[in-house]
C-alpha positions in Angstrom: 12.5 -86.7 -21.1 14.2 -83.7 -22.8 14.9 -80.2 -22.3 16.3 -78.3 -24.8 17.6 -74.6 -23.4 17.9 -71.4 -26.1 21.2 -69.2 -25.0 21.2 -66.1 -27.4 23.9 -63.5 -27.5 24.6 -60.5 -29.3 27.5 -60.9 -31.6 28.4 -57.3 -30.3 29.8 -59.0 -27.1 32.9 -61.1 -26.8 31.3 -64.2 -24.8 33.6 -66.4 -23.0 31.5 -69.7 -22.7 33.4 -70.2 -19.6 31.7 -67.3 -17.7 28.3 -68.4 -18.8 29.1 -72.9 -18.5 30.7 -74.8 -16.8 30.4 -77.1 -19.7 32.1 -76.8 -22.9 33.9 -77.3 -25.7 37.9 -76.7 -25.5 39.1 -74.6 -28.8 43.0 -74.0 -28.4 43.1 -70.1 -29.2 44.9 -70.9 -32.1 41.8 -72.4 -33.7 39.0 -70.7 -31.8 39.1 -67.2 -34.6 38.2 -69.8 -37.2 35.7 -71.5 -35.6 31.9 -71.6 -36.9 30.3 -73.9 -35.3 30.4 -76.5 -33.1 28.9 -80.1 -31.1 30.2 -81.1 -28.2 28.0 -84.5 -26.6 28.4 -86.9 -23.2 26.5 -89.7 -22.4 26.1 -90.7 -18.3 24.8 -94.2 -17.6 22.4 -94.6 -14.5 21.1 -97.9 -13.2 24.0 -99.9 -14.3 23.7 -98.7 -17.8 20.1 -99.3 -17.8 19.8 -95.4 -18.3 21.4 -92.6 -19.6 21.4 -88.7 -19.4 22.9 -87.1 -22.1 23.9 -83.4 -22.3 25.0 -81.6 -25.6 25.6 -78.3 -26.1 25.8 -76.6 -30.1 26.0 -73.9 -32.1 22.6 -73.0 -33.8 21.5 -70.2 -36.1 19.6 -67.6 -34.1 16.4 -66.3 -35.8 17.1 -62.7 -34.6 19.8 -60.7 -36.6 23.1 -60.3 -34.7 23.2 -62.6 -32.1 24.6 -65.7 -31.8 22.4 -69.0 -30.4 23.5 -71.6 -28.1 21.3 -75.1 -27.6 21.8 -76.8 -24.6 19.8 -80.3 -24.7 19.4 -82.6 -21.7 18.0 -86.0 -21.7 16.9 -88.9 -19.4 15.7 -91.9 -21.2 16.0 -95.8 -20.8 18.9 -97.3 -22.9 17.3 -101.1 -22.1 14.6 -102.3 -22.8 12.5 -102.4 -19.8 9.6 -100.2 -19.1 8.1 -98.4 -16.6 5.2 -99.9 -14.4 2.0 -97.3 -15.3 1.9 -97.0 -11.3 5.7 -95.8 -11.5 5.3 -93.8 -14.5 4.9 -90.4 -12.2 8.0 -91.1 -10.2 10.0 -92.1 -12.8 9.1 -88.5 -14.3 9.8 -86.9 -11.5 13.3 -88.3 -10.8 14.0 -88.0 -14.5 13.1 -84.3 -14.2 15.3 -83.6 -11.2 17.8 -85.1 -12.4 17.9 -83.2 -15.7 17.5 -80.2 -13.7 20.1 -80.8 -11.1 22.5 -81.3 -14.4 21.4 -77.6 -15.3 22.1 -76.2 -12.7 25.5 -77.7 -12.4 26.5 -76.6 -15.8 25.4 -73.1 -15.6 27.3 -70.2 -13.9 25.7 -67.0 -12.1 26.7 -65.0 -14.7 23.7 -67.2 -16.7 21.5 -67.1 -14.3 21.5 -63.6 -14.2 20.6 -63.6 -18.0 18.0 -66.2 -17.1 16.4 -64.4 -14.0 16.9 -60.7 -14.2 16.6 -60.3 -18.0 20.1 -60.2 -19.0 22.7 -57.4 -19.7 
């Protein structure tokens, strides 16, 4: 299971990714004028590595003019390979999805989810 989350800004605005996520990549200042891009990837193992969610958050090329995009991609999938009863499959989704969304929402700040849920600024 995979959610992949578009974050646009306008290139107007000098965004801090810290006020928007909690996760992110670390650019020394030094280095952080020259930067164009970026990927920054973890992997956590559930189920004694059986599983794995993986967040990774890069750089993309918006398709409107003058913003910059953001991809934020979380995924729950089996690492082994075992597979998931038919009668199971539902719950296995489900858990999958909550835990996908409970990573979301600990990555995100209120500053995003005021973009998210009033419209943004």
């Amino acid at each position: 299971m995979r959610y992949i989350n578009l974050l646009e800004f306008s290139k107007k605005q000098n965004i801090k990714l810290k006020n928007y996520l909690r996760y992110y990549p670390f650019i020394p200042e030094e280095l952080a004028k020259n930067n164009n891009s970026f990927i920054s990837k973890v992997e956590f193992p559930f189920k004694d590595g059986k599983e794995s969610l993986t967040v990774a958050l890069y750089s993309s090329i918006s398709d409107r003019p003058n913003f910059s995009s953001l991809l934020l991609d979380i995924g729950y999938s089996m690492v082994s390979q075992e597979f998931v009863p038919f009668d199971d499959l539902e719950g296995w989704l489900a858990e999958s999805h909550n835990k996908i969304e409970n990573t979301f929402e600990s990555i995100i700040t209120d500053k995003s989810r005021n973009l998210f849920w009033i419209g943004g600024s």
